[in-house]
CHARMM internal coordinates of N, CA and C (Angstrom, degrees):
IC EDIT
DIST 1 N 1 CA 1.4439
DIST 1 CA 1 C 1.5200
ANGL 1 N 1 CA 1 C 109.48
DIST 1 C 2 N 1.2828
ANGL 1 CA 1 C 2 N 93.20
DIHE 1 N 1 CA 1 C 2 N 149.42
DIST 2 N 2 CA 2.0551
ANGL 1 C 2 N 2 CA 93.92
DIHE 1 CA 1 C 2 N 2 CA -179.15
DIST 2 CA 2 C 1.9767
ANGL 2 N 2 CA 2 C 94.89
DIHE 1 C 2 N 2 CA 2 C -104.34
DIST 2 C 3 N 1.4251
ANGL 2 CA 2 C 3 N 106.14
DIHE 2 N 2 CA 2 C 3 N 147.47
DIST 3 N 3 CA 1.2537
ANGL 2 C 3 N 3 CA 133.43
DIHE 2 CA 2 C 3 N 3 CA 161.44
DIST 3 CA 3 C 1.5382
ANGL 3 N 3 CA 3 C 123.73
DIHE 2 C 3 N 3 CA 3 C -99.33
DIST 3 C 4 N 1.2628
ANGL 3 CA 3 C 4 N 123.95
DIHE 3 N 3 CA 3 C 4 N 83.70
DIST 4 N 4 CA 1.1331
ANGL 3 C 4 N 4 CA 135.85
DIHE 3 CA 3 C 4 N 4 CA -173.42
DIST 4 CA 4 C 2.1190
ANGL 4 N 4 CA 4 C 107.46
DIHE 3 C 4 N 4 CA 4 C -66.47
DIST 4 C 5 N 1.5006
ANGL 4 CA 4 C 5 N 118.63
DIHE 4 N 4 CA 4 C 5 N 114.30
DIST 5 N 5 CA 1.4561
ANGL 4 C 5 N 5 CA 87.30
DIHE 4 CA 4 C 5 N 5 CA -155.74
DIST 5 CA 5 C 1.6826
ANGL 5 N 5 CA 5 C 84.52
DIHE 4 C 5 N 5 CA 5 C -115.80
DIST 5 C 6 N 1.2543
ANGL 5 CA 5 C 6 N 117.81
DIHE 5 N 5 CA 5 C 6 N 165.41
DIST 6 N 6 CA 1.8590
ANGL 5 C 6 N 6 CA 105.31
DIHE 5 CA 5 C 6 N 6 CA 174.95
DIST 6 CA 6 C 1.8363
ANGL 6 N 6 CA 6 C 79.05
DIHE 5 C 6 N 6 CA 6 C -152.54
DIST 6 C 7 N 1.9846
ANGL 6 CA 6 C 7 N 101.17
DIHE 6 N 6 CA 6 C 7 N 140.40
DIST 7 N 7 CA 1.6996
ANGL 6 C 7 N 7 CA 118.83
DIHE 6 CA 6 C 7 N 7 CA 169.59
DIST 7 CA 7 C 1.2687
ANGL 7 N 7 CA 7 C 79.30
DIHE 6 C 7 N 7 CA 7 C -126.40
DIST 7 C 8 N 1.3201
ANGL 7 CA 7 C 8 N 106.82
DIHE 7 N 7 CA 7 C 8 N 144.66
DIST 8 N 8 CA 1.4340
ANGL 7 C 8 N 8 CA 151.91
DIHE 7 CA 7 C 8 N 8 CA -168.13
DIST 8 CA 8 C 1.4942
ANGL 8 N 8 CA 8 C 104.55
DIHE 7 C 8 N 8 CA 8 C -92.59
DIST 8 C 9 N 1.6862
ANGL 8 CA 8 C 9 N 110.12
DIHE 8 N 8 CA 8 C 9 N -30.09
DIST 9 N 9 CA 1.9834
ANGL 8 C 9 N 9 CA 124.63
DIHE 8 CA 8 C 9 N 9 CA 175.76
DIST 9 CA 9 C 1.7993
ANGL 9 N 9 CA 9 C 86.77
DIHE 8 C 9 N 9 CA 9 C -86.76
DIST 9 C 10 N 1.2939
ANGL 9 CA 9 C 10 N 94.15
DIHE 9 N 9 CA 9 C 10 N 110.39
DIST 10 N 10 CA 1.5146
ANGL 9 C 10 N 10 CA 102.22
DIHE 9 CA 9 C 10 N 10 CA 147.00
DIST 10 CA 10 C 1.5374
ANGL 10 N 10 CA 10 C 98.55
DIHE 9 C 10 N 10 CA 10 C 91.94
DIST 10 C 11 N 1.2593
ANGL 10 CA 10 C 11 N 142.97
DIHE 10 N 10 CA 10 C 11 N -5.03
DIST 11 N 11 CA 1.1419
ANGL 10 C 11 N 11 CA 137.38
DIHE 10 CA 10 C 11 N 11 CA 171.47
DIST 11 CA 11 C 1.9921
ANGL 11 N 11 CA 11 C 108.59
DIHE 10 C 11 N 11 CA 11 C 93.36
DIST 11 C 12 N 1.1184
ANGL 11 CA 11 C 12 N 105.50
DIHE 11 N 11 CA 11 C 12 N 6.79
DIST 12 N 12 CA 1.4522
ANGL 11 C 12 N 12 CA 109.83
DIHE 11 CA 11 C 12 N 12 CA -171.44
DIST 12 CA 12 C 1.5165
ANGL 12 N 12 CA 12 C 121.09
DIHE 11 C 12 N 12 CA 12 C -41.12
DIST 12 C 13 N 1.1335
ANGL 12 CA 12 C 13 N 144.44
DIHE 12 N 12 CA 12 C 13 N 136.54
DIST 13 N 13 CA 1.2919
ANGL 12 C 13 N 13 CA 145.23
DIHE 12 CA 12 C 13 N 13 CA 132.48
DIST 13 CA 13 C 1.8621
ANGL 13 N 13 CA 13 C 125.25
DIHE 12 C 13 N 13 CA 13 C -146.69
DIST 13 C 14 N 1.4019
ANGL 13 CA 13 C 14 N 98.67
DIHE 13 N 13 CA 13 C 14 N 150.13
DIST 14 N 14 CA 1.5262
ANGL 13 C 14 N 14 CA 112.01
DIHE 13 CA 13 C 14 N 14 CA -169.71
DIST 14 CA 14 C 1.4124
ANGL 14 N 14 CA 14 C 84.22
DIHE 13 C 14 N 14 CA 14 C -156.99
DIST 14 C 15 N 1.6450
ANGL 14 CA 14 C 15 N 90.38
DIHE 14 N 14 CA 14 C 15 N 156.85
DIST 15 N 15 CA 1.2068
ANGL 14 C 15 N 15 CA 129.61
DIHE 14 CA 14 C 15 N 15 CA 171.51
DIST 15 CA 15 C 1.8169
ANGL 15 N 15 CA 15 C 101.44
DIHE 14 C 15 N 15 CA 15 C -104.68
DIST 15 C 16 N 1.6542
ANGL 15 CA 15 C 16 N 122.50
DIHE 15 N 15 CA 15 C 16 N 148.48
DIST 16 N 16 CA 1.6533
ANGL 15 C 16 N 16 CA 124.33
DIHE 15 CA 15 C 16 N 16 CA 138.56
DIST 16 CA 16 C 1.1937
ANGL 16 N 16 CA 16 C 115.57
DIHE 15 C 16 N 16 CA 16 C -157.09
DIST 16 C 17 N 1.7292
ANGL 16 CA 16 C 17 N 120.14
DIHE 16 N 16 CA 16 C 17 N 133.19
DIST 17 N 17 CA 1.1896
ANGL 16 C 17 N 17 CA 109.12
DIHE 16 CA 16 C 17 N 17 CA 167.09
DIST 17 CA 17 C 1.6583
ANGL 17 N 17 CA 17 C 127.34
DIHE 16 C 17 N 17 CA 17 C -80.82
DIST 17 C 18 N 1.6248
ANGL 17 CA 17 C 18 N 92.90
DIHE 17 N 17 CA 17 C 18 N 156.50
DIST 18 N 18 CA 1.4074
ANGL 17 C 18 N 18 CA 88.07
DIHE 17 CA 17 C 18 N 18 CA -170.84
DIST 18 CA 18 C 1.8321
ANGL 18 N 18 CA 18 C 95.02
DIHE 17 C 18 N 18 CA 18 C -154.66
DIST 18 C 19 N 1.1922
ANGL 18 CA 18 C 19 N 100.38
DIHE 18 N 18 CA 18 C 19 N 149.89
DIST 19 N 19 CA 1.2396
ANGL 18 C 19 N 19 CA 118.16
DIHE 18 CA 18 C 19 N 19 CA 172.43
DIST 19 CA 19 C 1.4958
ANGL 19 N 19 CA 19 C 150.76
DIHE 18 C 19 N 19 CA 19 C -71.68
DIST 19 C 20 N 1.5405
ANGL 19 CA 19 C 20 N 121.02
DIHE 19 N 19 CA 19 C 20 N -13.22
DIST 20 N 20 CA 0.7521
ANGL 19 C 20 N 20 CA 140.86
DIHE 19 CA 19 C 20 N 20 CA 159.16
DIST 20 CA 20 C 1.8298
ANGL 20 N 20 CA 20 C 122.46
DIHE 19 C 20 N 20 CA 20 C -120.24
DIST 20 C 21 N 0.7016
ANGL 20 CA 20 C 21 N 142.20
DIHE 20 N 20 CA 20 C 21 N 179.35
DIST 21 N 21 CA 1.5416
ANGL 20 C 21 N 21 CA 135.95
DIHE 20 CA 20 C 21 N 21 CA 165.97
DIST 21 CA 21 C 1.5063
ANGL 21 N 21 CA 21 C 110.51
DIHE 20 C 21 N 21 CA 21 C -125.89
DIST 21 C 22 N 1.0810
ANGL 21 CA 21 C 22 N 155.12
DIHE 21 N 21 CA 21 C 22 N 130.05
DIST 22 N 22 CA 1.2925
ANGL 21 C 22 N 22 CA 167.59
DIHE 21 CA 21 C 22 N 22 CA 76.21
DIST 22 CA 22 C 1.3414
ANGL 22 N 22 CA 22 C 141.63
DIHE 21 C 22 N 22 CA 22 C -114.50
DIST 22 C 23 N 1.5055
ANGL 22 CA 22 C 23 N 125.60
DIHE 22 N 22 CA 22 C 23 N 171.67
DIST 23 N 23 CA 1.4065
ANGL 22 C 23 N 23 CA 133.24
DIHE 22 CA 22 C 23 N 23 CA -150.72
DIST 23 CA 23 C 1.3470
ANGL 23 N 23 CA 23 C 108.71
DIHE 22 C 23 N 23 CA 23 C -49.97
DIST 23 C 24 N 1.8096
ANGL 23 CA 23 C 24 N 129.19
DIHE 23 N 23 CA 23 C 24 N -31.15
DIST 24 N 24 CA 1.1596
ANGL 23 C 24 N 24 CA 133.89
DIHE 23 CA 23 C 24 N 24 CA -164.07
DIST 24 CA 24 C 1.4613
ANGL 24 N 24 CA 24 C 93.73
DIHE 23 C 24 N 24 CA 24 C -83.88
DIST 24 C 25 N 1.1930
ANGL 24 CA 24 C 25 N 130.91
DIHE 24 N 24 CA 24 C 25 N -44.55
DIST 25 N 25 CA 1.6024
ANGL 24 C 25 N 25 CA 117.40
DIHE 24 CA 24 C 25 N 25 CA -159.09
DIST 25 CA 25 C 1.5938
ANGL 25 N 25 CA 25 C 86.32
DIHE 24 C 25 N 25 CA 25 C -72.25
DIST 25 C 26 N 1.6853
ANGL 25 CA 25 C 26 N 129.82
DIHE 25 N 25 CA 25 C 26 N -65.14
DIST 26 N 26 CA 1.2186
ANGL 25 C 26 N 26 CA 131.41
DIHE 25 CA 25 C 26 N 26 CA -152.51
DIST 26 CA 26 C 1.7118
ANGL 26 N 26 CA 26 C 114.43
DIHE 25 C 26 N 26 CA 26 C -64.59
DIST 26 C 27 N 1.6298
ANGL 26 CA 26 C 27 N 122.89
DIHE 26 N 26 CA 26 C 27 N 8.79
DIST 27 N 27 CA 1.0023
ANGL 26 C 27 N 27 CA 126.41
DIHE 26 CA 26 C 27 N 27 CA -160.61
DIST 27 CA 27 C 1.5355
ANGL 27 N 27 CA 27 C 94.37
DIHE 26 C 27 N 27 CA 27 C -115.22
DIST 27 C 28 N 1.2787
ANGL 27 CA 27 C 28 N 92.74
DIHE 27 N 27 CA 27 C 28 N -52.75
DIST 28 N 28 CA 2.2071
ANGL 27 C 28 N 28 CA 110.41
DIHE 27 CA 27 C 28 N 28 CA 167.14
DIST 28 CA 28 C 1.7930
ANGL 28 N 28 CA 28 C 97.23
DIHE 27 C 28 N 28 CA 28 C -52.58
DIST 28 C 29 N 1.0637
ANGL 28 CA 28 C 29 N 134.32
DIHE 28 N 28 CA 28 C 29 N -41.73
DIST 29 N 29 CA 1.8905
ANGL 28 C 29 N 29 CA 106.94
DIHE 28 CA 28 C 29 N 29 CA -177.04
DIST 29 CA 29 C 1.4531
ANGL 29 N 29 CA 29 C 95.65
DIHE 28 C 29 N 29 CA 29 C -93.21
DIST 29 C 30 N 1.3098
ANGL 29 CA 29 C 30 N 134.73
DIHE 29 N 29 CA 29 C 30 N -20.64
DIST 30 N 30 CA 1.5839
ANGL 29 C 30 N 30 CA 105.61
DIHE 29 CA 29 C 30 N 30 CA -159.51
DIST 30 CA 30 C 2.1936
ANGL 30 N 30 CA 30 C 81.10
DIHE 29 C 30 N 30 CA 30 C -78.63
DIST 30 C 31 N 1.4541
ANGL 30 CA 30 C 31 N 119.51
DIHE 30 N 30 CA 30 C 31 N -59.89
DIST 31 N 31 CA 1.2162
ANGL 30 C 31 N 31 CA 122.84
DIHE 30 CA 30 C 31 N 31 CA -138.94
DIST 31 CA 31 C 1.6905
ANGL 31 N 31 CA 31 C 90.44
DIHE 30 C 31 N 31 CA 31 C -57.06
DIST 31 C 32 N 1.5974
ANGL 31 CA 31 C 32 N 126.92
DIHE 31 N 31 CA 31 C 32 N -47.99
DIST 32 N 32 CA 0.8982
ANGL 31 C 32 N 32 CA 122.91
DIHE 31 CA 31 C 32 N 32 CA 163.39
DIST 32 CA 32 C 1.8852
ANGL 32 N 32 CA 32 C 142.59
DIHE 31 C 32 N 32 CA 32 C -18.39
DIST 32 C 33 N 2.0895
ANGL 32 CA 32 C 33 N 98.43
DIHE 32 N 32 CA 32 C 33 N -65.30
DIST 33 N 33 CA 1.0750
ANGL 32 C 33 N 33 CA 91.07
DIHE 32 CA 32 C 33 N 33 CA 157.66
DIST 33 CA 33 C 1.3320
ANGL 33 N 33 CA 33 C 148.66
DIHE 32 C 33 N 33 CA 33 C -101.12
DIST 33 C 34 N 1.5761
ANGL 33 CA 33 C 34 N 115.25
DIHE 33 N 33 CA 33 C 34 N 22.56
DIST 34 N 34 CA 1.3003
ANGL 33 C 34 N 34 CA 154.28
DIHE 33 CA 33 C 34 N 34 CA 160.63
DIST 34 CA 34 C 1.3929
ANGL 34 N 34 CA 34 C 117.68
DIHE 33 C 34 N 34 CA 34 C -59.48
DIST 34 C 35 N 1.6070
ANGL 34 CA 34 C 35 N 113.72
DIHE 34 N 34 CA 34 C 35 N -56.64
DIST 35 N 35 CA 1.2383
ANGL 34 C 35 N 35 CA 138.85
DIHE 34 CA 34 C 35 N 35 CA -135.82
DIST 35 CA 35 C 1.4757
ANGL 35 N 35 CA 35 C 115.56
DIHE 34 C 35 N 35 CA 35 C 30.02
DIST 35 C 36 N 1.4056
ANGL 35 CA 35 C 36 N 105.44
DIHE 35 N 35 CA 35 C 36 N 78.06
DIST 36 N 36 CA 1.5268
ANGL 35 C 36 N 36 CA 114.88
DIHE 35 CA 35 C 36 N 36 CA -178.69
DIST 36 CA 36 C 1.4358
ANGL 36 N 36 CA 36 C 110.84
DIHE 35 C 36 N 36 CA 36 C -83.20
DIST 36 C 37 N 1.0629
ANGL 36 CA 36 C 37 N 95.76
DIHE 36 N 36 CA 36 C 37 N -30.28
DIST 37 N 37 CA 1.9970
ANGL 36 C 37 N 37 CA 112.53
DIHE 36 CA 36 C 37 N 37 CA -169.05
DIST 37 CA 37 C 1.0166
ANGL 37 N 37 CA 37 C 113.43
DIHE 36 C 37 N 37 CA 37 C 77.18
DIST 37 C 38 N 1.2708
ANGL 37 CA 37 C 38 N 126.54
DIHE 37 N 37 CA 37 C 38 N -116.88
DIST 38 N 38 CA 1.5608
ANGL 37 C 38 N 38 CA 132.60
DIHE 37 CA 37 C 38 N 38 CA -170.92
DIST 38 CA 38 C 1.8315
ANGL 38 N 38 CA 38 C 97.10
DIHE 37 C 38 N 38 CA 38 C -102.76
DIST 38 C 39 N 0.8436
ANGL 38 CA 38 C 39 N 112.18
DIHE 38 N 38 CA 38 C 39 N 27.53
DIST 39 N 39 CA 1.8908
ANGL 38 C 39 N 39 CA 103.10
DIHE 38 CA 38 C 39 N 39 CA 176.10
DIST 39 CA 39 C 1.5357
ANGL 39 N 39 CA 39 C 102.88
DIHE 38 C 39 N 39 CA 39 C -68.78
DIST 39 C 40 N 1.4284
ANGL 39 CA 39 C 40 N 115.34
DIHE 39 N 39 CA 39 C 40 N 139.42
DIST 40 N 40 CA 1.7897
ANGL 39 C 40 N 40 CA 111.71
DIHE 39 CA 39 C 40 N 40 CA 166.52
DIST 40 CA 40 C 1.4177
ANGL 40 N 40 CA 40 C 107.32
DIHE 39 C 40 N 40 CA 40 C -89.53
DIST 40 C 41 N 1.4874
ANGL 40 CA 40 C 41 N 83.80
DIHE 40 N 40 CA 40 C 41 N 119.51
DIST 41 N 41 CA 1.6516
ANGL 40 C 41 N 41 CA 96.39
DIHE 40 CA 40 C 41 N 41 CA 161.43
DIST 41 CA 41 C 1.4994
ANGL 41 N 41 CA 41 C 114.83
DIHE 40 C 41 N 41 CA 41 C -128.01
DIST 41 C 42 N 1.6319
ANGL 41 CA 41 C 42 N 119.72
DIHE 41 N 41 CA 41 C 42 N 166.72
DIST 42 N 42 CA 1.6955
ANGL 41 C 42 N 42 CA 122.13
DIHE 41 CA 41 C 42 N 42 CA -163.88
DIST 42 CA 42 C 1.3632
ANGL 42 N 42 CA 42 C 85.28
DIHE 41 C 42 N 42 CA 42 C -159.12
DIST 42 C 43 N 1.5566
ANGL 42 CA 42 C 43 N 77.55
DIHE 42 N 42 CA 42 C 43 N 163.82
DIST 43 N 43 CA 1.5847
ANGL 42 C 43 N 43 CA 82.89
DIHE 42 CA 42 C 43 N 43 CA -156.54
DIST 43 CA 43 C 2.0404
ANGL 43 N 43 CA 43 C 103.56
DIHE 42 C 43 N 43 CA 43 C -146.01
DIST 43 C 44 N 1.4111
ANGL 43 CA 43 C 44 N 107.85
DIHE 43 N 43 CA 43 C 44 N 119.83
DIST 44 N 44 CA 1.4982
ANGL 43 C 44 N 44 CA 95.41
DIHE 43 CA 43 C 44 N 44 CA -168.50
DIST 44 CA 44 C 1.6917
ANGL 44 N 44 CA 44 C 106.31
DIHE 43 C 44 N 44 CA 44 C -117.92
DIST 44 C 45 N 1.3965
ANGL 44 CA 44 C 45 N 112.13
DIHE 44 N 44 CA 44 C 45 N 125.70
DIST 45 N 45 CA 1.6921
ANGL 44 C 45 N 45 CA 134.06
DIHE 44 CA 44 C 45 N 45 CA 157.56
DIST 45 CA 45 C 1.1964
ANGL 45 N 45 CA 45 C 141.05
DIHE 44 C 45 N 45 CA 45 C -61.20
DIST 45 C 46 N 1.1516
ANGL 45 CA 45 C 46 N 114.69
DIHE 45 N 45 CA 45 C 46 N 131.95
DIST 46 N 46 CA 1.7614
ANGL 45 C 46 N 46 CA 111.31
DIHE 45 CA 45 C 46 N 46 CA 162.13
DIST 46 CA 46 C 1.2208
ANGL 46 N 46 CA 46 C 102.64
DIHE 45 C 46 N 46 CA 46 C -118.04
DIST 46 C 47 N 1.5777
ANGL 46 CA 46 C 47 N 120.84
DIHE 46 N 46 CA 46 C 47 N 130.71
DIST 47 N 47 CA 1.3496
ANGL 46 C 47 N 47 CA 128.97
DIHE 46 CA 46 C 47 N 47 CA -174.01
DIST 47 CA 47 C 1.6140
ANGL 47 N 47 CA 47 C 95.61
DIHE 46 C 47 N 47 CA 47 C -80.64
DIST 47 C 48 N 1.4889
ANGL 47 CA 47 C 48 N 121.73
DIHE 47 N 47 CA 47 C 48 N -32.72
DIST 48 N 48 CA 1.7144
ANGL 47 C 48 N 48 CA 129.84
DIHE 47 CA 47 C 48 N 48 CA -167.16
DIST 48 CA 48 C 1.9355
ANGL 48 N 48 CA 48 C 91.61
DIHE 47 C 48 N 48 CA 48 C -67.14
DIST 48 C 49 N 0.9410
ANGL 48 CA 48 C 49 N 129.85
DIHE 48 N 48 CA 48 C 49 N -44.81
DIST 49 N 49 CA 1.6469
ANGL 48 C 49 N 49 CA 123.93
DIHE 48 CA 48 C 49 N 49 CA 178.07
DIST 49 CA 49 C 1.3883
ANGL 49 N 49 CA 49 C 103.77
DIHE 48 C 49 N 49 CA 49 C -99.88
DIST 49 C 50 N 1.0882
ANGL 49 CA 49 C 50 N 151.62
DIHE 49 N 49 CA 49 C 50 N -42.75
DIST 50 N 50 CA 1.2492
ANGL 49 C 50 N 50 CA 151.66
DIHE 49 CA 49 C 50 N 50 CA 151.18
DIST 50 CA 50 C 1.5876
ANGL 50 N 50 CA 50 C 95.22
DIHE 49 C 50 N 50 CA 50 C 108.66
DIST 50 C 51 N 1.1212
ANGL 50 CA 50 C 51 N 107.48
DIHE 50 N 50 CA 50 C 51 N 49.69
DIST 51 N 51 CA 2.2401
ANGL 50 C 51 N 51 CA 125.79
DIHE 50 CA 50 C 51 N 51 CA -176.57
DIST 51 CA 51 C 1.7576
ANGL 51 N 51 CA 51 C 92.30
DIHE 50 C 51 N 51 CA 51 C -143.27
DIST 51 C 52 N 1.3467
ANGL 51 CA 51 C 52 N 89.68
DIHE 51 N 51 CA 51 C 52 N 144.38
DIST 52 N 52 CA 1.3166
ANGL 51 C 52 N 52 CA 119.71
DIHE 51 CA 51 C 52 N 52 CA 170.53
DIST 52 CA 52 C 1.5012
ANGL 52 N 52 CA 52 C 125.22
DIHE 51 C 52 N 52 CA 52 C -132.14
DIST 52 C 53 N 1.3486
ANGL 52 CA 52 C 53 N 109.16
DIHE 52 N 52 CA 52 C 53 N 178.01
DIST 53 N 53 CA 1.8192
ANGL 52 C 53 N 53 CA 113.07
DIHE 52 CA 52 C 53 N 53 CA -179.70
DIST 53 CA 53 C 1.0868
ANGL 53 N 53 CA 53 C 99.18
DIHE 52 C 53 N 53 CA 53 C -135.05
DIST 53 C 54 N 1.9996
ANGL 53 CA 53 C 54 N 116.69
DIHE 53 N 53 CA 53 C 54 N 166.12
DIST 54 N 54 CA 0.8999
ANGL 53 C 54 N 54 CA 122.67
DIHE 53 CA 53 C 54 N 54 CA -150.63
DIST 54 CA 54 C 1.3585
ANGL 54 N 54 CA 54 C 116.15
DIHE 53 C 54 N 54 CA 54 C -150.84
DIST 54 C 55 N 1.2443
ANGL 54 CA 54 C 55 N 120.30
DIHE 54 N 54 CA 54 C 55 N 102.00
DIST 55 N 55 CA 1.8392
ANGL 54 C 55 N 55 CA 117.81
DIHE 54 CA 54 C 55 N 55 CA -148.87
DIST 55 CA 55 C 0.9202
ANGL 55 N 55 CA 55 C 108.48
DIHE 54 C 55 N 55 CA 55 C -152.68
DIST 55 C 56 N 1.8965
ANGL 55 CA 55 C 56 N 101.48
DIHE 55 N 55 CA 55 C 56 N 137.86
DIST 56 N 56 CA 1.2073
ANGL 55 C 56 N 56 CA 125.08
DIHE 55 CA 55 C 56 N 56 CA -174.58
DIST 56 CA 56 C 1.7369
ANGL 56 N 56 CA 56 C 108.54
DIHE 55 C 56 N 56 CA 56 C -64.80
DIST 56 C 57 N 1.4074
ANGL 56 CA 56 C 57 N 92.76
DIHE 56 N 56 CA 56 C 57 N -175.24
DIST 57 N 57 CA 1.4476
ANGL 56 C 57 N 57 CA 103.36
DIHE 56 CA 56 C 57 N 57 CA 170.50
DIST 57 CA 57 C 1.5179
ANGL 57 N 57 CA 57 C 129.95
DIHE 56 C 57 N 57 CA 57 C -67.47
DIST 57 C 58 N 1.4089
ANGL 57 CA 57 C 58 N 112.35
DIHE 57 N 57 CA 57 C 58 N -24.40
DIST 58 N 58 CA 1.1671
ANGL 57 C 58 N 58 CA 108.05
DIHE 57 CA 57 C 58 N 58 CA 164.26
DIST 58 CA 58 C 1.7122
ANGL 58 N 58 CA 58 C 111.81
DIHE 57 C 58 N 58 CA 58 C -95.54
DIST 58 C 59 N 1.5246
ANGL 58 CA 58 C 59 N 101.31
DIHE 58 N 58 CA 58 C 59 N 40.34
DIST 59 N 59 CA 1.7694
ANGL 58 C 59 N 59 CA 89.05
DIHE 58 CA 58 C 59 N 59 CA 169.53
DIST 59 CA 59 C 1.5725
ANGL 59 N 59 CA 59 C 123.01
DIHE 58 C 59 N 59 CA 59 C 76.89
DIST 59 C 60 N 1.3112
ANGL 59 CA 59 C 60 N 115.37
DIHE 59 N 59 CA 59 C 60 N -4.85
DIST 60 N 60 CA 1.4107
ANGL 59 C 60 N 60 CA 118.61
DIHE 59 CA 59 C 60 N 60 CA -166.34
DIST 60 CA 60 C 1.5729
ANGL 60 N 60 CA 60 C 105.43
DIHE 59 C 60 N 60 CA 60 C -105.90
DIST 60 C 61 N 1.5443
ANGL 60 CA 60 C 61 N 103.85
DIHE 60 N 60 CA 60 C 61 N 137.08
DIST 61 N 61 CA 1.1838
ANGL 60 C 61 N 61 CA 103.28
DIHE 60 CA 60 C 61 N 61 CA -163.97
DIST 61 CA 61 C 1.4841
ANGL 61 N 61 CA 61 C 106.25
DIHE 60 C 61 N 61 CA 61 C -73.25
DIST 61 C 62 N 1.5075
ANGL 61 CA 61 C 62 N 121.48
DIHE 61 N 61 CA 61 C 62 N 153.36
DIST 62 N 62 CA 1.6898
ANGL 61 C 62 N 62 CA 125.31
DIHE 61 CA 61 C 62 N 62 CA -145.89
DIST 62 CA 62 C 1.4252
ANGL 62 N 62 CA 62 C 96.77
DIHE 61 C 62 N 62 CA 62 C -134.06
DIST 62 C 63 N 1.4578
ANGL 62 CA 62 C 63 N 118.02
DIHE 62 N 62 CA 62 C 63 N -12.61
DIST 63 N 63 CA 1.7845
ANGL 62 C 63 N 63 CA 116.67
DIHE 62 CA 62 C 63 N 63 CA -137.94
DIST 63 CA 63 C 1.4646
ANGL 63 N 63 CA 63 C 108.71
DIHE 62 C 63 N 63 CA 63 C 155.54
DIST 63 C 64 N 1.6059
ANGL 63 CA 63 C 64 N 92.92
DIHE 63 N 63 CA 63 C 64 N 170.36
DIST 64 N 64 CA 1.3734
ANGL 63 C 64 N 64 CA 127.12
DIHE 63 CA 63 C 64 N 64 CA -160.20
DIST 64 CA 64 C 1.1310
ANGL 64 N 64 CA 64 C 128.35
DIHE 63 C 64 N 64 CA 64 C -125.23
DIST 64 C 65 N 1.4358
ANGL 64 CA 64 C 65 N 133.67
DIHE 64 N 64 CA 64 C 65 N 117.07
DIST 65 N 65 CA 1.3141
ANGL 64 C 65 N 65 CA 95.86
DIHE 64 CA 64 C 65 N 65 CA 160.43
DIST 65 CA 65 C 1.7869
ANGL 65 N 65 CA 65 C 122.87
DIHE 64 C 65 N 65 CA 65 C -164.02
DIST 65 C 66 N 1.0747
ANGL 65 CA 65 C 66 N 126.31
DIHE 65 N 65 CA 65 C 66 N 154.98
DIST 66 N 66 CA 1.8133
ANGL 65 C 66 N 66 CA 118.44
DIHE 65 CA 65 C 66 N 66 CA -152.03
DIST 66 CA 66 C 1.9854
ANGL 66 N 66 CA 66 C 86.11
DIHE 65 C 66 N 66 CA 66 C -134.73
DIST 66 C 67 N 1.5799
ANGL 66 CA 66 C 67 N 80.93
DIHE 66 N 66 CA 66 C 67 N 158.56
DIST 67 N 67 CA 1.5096
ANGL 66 C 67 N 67 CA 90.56
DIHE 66 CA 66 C 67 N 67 CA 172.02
DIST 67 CA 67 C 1.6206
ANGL 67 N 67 CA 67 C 103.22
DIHE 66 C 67 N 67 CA 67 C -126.11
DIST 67 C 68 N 1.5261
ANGL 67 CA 67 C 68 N 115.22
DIHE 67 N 67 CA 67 C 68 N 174.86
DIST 68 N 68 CA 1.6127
ANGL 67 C 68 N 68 CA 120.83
DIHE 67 CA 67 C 68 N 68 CA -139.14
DIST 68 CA 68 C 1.7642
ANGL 68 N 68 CA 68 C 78.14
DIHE 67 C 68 N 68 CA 68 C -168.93
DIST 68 C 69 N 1.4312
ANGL 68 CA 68 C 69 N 95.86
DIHE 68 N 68 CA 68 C 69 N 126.69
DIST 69 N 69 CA 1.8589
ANGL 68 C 69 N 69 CA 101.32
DIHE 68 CA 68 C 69 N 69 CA 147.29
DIST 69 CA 69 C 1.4174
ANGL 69 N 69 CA 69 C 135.70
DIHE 68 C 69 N 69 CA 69 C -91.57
END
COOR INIT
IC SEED 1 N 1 CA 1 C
IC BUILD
């Protein structure tokens, strides 16, 4: 499956496929191509639209993001 990802800082977006889905893989490409470092971010789904959001530690939405076969 592809992870379509979009940050709202800087105009960001990328695509990667990946094989499994959860918080650890999707936390490893955003912080990666961010270079957030250690910032906490979480991240919440709807399997019924198959899009998610993307938020910092203080709760504020950060990002985007949808999945694609």
């Amino acid at each position: 499956m592809t992870v379509n990802f979009v940050l709202f800082k800087n105009q960001l977006s990328w695509s990667v496929l990946i094989h499994q889905l959860n918080g650890d893989i999707l936390s490893r490409h955003v912080m990666m191509k961010d270079n957030m470092g250690n910032v906490g971010i979480d991240f919440s789904y709807c399997e019924r639209t198959q899009q998610g959001s993307i938020t910092n530690s203080l709760n504020e939405c950060i990002g985007r993001f949808s999945l694609s076969s």
